[in-house]
N, C-alpha and C positions, 0 to 999 in steps of 0.2 A: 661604541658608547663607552665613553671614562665614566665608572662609578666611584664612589669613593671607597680608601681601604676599612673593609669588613663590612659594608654597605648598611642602610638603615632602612628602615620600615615606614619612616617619616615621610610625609610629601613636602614638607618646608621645615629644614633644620640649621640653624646657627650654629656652628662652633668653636667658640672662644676668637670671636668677629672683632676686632681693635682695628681704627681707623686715625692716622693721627695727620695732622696739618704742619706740621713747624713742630713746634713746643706744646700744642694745643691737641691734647684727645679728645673727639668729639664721642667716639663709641670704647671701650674698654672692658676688653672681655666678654662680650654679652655672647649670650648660649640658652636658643630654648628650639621647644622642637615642636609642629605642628601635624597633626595627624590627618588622614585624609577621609574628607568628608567633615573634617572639621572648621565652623567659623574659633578665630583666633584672636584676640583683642592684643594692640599692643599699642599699651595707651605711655602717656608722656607730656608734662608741659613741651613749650615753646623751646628749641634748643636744646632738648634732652638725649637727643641722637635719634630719634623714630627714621625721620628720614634718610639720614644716614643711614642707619643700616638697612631701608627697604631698599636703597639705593645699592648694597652691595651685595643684600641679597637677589637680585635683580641683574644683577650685573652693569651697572653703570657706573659704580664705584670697585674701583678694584683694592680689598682690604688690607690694610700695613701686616697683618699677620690673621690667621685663621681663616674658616673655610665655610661656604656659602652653600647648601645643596638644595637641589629642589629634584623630588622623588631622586632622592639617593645620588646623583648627580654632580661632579665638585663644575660649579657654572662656570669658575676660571679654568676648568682642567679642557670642558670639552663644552663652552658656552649655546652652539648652536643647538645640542640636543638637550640641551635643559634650560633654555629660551624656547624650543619650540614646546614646551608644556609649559608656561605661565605668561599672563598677562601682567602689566605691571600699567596703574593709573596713579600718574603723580598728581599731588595736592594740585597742583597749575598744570590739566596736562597740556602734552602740545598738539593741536590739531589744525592739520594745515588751512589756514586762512583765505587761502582763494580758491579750495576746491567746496562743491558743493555736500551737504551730509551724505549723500549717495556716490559722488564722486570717493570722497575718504572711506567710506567703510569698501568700496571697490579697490580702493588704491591699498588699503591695507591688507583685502585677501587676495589681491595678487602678490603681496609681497611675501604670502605664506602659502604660495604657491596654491593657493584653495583654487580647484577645477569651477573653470565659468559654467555657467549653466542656470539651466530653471532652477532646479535646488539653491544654488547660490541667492538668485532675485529672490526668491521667496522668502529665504532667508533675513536677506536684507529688507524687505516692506514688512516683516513681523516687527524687526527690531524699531525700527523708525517709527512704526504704528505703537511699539510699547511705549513708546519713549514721547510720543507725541511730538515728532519731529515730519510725519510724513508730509504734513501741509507748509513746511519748511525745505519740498525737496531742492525747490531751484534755487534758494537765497543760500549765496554764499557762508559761508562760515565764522567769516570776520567781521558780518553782521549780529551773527551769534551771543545773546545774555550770556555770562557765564555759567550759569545752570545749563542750558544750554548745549555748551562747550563739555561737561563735565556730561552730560546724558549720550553725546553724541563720542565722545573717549570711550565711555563706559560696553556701548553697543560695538565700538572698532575691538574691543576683548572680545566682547558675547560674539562676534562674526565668525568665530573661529573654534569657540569651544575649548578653550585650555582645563587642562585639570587644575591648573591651579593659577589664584588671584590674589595677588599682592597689590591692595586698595590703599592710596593716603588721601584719607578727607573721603571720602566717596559722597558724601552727601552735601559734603560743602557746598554751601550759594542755592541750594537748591529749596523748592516750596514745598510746603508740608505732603500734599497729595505725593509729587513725585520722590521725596524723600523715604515716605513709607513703601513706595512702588520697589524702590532701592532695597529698602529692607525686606521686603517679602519677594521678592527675587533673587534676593544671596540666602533666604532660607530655604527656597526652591530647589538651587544650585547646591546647596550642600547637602538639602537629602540626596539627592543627583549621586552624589559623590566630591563636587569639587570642594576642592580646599582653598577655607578664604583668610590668609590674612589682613586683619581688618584694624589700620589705626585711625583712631577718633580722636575731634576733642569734648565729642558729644557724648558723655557716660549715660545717658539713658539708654543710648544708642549699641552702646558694649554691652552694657546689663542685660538687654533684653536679647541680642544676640550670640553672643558669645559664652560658650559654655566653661572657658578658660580665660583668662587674660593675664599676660603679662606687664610692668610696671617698669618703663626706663626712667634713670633722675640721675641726670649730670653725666652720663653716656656707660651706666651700670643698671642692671637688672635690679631693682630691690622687693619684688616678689612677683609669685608667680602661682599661678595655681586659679582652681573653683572658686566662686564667690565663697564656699565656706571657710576655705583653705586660707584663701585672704585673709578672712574674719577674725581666724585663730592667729594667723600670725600680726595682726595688726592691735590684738588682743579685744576686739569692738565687735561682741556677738550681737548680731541683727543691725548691722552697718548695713547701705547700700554701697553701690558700687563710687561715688562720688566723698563720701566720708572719707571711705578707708583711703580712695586715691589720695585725698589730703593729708590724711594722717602720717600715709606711708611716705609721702615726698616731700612734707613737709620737717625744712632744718631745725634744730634747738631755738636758733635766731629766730624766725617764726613763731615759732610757739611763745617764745619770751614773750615778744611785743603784742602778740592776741594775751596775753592774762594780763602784760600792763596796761593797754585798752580797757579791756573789760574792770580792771582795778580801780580805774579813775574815775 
């Protein structure tokens, strides 16, 4: 197992992460560190780099410069052993289309070599039964609502048990019942001990979960910390978590145009 040099205590850390295209940095320099057993928010307009870096923290994206580790681990030095502890669910995951929900979460624990068996099945009729998929065992998956599709992503992680979840959109497309289900099952999992990095666009969603969050805008960190911690640096005591996001990522040019609005 490659750790990194002088190792960390962290179960998801960034380190000075920069991804560039051509001429175009999508992430630049970003660096924060999640602890374990901790939910982690790492929130962001539309094209702020979130995805990007869950992407290289994950290992799908390999970064122009700096280092990706999950529990201590550099994922480009020695990828398998630090893939084999985290899940990774993209905003769109991908889940094969002509196999059945029972088929993929089988096709997935054989891919992590998880032992067949009773244990296994059991396994897999809890999660389909949490998720409200069991009466969906024989319909294909290309038949699948998007919520869905994202319930049945979410259970091919839980099949496995990783310490640690790297979620984008987790609740995306989904209905209020199984939304909540989502949330009080990553607070389940993290008194557990897993560790969830959790990016939203839903800030009720981060506020109520996340005991930390961090803030990308335009592919840089611009804060980071407690809802208090926010509060101070955003200088808005008793903001919620959707004020300060505005405040904090919001340009001079924005603001201009809300006071000459509101002037008129």
């Amino acid at each position: 197992m490659t750790t990194a040099q002088g190792g960390t205590s962290a179960a998801v850390e960034a380190r000075q992460l920069v991804k560039r295209y051509g001429v175009v940095t999508a992430v630049d320099g970003v660096s924060f560190q999640a602890t374990r057993g901790e939910i982690f928010g790492f929130l962001g307009a539309n094209g702020a780099g979130k995805t990007t870096t869950l992407r290289m923290l994950c290992g799908l994206l390999r970064p122009t410069s700096g280092m990706a580790l999950i529990d201590g681990i550099d994922i480009q030095a020695d990828p398998l052993a630090a893939k084999a502890r985290l899940g990774y669910l993209d905003e769109e995951p991908f889940v094969h289309p002509h196999l059945t929900g029972r088929e993929f979460l089988n096709f997935v624990a054989d891919l992590y070599r998880m032992p067949r068996g009773q244990q296994r099945e059991q396994r897999m009729a809890r999660l389909l039964s949490l998720f409200d998929l069991a009466q969906k065992d024989g319909e294909l998956i290309g038949g699948y609502s998007h919520g869905m599709r994202q319930k049945i992503g979410l259970a091919s992680l839980l099949i496995r048990e990783p310490s640690v979840l790297l979620l984008d959109e987790p609740t995306n497309g989904l209905d209020p019942r199984s939304a909540r289900l989502v949330k009080d099952l990553l607070e389940e999992l993290a008194a557990r001990g897993t560790t969830v990095l959790l990016s939203t666009h839903i800030l009720e969603v981060a506020q109520a979960l996340c005991r930390r969050v961090a803030i990308i805008d335009r592919g840089h960190i611009v804060a980071i910390g407690t809802m208090d911690e926010l509060r101070v640096q955003a200088g808005s005591e008793g903001a919620n978590l959707e004020d300060l996001f505005l405040k904090l990522t919001a340009g001079p040019e924005s603001r201009e145009m809300i006071e000459r609005l509101l002037e008129s």
